[in-house]
C-alpha positions in Angstrom: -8.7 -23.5 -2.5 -7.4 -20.7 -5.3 -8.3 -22.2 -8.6 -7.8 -19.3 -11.3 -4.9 -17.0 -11.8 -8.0 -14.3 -10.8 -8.4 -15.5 -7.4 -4.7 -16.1 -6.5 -3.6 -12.5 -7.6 -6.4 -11.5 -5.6 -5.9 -13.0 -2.4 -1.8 -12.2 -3.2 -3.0 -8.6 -3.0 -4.8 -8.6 -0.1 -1.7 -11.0 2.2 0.8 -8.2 0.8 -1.4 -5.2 2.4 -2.2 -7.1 5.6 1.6 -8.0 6.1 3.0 -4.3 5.0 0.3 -3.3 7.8 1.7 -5.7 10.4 4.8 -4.8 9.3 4.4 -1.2 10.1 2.3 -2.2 13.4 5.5 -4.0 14.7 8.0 -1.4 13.9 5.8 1.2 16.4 4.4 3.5 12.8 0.8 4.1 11.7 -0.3 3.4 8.3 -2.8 6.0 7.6 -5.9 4.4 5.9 -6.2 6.9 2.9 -3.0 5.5 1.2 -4.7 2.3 0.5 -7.5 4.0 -1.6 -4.5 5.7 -3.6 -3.9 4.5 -6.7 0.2 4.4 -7.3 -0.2 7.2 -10.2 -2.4 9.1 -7.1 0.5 8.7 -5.2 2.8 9.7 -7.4 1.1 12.9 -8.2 0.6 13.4 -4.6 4.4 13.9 -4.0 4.8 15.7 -7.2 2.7 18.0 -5.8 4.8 18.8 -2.3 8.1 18.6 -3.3 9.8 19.4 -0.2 8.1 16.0 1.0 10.8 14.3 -1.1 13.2 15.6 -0.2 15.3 14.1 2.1 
């Protein structure tokens, strides 16, 4: 049972990766496994970086 705030945003975090991941699994993509070490400013920078990535 989720008692504190702590624990539910916790476990909230963890269901909303799992399902993004089935999600992807069901539509035929890969997720690649170093996004989820990325922080979102990493991210963010990462894409700064390669513009023509953006571009679409």
């Amino acid at each position: 049972m989720l008692v504190t705030t702590e624990q539910k945003k916790k476990y909230i975090q963890a269901t909303r990766l799992k399902n993004y991941q089935a999600s992807l699994k069901l539509e035929g993509l890969k997720s690649s496994t170093t996004s989820e070490a990325l922080t979102k400013t990493q991210i963010l920078q990462k894409y700064q970086q390669n513009p023509q990535l953006t571009e679409s």
